[in-house]
N, C-alpha and C positions, 0 to 999 in steps of 0.2 A: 178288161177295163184298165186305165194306168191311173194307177196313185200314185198320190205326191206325199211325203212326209217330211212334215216340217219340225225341226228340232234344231236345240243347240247343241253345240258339243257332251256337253257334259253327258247328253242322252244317247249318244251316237251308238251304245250296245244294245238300249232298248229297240230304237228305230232299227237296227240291221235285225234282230229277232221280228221284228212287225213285217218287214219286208219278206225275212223267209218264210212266214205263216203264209205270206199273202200271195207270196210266189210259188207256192206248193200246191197254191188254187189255181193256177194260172194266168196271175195278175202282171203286169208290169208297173212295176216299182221307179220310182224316180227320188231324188233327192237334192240339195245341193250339193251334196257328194260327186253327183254326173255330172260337174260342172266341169272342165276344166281350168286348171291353173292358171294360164295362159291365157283364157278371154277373158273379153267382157264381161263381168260376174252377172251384173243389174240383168245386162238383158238375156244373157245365158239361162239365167233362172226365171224369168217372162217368158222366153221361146217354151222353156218346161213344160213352167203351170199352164200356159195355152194349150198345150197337148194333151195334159191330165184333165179327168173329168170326175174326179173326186181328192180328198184329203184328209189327209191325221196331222194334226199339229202336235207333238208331245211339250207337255210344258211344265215344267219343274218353277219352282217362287220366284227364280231370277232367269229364266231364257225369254220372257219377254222384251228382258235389255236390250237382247241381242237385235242389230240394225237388221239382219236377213230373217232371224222368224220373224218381227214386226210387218217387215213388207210383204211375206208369204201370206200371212194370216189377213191380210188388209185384203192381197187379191182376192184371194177365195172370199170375202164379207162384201165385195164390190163386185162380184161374177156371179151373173145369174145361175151358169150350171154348177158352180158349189152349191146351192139351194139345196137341204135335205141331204148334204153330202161331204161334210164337213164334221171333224168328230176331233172335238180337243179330250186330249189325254191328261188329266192333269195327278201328276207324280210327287209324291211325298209327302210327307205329313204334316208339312207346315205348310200347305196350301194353304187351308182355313183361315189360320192366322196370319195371310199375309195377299186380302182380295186386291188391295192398290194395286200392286204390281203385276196385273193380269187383267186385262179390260173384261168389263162386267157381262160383254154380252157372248164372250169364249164360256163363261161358268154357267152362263144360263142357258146356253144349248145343250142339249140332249149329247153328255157325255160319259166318261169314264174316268174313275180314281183311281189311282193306284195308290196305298198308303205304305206298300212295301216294295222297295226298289229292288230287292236283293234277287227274286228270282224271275228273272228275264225272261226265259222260255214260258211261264204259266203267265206271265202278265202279256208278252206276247197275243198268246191266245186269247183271252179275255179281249185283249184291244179287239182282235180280229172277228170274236163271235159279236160283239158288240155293236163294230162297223156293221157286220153285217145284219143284226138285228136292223138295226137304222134302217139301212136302206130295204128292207121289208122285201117287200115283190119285186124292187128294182132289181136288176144284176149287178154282180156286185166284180 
């Protein structure tokens, strides 16, 4: 299956740790990272997520500023096949305290917290046994 993971910069260690859990299962991984420098950003990253058939968004209190997770997270809420397949990660410990900055209905789908950034590799894992709880009997 290819997944897409959506983050900001600031995540970009957690997301490459998600990626190799999930590329050790045999998944292909995508990102905005595969984008090249040199194109079209908007639609480089369209051609992507059209090719992915699921998603992790990681989202710390301020990466929903960001213009490119905004519009990652919009496709997959407006594409039927993210349905059930879509898994916001939400990172840090002041998520709680700070719901404005995170559209209400990323918190209310069936996700994952991470309150401690420091160890990569285990929250990794978590992301990835998580996703896959989600998707149940689907393949993942």
């Amino acid at each position: 299956m290819k997944i897409f993971i959506s983050h900001a910069r600031n995540d970009t260690r957690l997301a490459r740790a998600v990626s190799e859990e999930l590329k050790k299962s045999g998944h292909v991984v995508k990102s905005g990272e595969s984008v090249e420098s040199s194109s079209d950003i908007q639609y480089s990253i369209k051609s992507i997520l059209d090719e992915c058939q699921a998603m992790i968004v990681i989202l710390n209190p301020h990466s929903y500023q960001s213009h490119w997770v905004k519009l990652e997270v919009e496709h997959a809420l407006t594409d039927d096949k993210f349905k059930n397949r879509l898994l916001p990660v939400l990172v840090g410990r002041d998520f709680d305290s700070s719901p404005k900055r995170t559209p209400w209905i990323l918190t209310s789908l069936r996700h994952v917290t991470l309150p401690n950034e420091d160890d990569v590799v285990s929250n990794a894992r978590k992301v990835v046994k998580r996703f896959q709880s989600i998707l149940g009997s689907r393949e993942l």
